[in-house]
C-alpha positions as CSV (number, residue, x, y, z in Angstrom):
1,X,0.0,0.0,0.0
2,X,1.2,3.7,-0.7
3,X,3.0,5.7,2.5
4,X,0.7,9.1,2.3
5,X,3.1,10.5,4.8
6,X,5.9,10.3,2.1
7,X,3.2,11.2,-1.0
8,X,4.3,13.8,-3.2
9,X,2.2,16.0,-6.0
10,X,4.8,14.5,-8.1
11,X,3.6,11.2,-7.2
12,X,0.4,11.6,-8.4
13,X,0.6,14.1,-11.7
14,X,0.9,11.0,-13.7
15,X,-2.2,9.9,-13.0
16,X,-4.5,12.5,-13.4
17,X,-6.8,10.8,-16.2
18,X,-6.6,7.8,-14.9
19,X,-9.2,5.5,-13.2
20,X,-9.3,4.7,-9.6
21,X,-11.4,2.2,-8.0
22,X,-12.9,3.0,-4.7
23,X,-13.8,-0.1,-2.8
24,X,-17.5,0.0,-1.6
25,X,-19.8,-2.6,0.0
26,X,-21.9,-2.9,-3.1
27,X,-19.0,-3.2,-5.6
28,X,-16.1,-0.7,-6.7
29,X,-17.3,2.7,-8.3
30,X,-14.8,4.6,-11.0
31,X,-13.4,7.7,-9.9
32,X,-11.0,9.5,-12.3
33,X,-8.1,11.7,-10.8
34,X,-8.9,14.8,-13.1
35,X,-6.2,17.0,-11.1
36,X,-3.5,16.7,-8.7
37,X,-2.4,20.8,-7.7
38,X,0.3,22.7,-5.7
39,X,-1.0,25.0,-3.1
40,X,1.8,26.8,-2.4
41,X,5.0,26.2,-0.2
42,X,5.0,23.8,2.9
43,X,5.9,25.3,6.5
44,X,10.0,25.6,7.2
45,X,10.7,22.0,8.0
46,X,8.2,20.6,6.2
47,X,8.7,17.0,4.2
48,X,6.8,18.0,1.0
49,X,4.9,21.0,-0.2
50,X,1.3,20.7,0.2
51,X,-1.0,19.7,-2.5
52,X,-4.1,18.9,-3.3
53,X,-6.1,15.3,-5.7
54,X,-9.5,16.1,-7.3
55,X,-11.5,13.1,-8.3
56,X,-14.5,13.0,-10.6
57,X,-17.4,10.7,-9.8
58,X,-20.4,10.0,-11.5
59,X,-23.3,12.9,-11.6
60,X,-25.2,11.6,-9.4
61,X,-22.5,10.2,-7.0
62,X,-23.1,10.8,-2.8
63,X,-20.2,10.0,-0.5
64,X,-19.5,10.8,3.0
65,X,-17.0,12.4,4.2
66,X,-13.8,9.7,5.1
67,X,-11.5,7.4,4.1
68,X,-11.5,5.5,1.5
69,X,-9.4,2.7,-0.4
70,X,-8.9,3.6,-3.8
71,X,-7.0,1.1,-6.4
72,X,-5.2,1.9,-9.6
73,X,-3.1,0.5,-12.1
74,X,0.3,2.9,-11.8
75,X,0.1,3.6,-7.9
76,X,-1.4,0.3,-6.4
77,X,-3.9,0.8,-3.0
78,X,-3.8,3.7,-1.2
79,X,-6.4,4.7,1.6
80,X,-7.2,8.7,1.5
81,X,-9.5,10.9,3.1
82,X,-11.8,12.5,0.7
83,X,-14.6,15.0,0.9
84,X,-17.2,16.0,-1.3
85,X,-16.7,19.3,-2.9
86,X,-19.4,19.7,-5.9
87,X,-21.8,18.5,-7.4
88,X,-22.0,19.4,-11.2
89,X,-24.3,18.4,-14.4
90,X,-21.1,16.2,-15.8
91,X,-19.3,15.2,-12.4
92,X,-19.4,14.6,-8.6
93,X,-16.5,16.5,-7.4
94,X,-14.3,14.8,-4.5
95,X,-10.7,16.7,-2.8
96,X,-8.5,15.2,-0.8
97,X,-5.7,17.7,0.9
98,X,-2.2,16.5,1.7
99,X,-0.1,19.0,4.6
């Protein structure tokens, strides 16, 4: 499984267009990572600069707020924390921010 303390925007760039499964009691629904963004410079001392994954979902898509275990081909599993952000005619927006 993927270290998120060690993650990187870097990491993650790569991906964006790519599928991601999220594992769900009824089956696994498609996410796609449609951006992975810097926001900004980290704190002195800091171990990476922060950054920030946006996911698109189907329409009509409704997830709480936690963690969840994602799968996909280049990065393996990893288990992030997302939130819900919009909700647009094309997509359900998910974020997950990464200190």
């Amino acid at each position: 499984m993927l270290d998120l303390a060690t993650a990187t925007r870097d990491l993650f760039a790569p991906c964006v267009g790519q599928a991601f499964a999220l594992s769900a009691t009824t089956g696994a629904i498609p996410l796609t990572l449609a951006e992975a963004r810097a926001l900004g410079a980290g704190r002195p001392g800091a171990t990476r600069a922060p950054f920030s994954l946006t996911f698109h979902g189907a329409p009509s898509l409704r997830l709480p707020q936690g963690i969840y275990r994602l799968e996909n081909t280049t990065l393996g599993t990893v288990e992030i924390f997302l939130v819900q952000v919009a909700d647009a005619a094309a997509a359900s927006h998910f974020e997950a921010i990464f200190n």
